[in-house]
C-alpha positions as CSV (number, residue, x, y, z in Angstrom):
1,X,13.4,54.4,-54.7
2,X,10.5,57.3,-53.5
3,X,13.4,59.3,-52.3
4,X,15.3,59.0,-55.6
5,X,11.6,59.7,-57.6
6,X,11.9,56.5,-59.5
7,X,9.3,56.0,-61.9
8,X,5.9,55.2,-60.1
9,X,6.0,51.9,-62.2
10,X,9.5,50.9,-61.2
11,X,8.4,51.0,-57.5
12,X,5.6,49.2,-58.1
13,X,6.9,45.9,-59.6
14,X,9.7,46.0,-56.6
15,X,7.0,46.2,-54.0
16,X,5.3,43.7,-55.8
17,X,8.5,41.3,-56.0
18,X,8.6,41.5,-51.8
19,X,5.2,40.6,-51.5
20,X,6.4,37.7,-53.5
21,X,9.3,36.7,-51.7
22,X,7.3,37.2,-48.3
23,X,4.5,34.9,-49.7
24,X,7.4,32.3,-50.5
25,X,8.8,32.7,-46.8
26,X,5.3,32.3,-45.1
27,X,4.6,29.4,-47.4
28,X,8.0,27.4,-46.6
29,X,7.3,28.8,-42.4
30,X,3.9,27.1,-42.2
31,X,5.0,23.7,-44.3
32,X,7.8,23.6,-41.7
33,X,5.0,23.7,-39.2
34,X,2.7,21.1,-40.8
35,X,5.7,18.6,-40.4
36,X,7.0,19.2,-37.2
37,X,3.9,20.3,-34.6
38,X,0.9,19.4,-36.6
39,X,2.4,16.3,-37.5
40,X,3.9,15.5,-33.6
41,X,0.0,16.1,-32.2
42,X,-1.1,13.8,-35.1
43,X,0.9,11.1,-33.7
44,X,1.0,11.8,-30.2
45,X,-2.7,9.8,-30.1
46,X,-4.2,13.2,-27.8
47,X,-7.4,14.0,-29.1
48,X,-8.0,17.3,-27.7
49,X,-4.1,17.7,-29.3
50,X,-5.2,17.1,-32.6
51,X,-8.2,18.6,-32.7
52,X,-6.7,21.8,-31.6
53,X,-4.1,21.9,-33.9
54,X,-6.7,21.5,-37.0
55,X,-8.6,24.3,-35.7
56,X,-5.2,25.9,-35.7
57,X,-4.5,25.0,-39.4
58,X,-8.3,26.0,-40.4
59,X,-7.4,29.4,-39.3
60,X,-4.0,30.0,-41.0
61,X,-5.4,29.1,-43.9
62,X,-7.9,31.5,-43.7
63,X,-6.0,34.5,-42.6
64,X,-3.8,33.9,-45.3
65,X,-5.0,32.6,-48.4
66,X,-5.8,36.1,-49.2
């Protein structure tokens, strides 16, 4: 679209639609996550497992819930 000199506008709302659609894929990535290894170390009865993988999940959620 820069090379073609769309309008500045026009460029904008399609950047703005792949922000979007990465937000969606992150989202869908770490839910996949929370039910398969956050929610094997919550049953697997390890401690130190579980614990690590909420320090895990405190994290994620900070770096990206921006």
């Amino acid at each position: 679209m820069i090379e073609e000199q769309r309008y500045c506008p026009e460029i904008l709302a399609q950047l703005r639609a792949v922000r979007a659609a990465v937000n969606t894929i992150e989202a869908d990535i770490l839910a996949t996550h929370i039910d398969s290894c956050v929610a094997r170390a919550m049953e697997s009865g390890d401690g130190a497992e579980k614990a690590g993988k909420l320090v895990e999940l405190k994290e994620l959620y900070r770096r990206f819930n921006n």
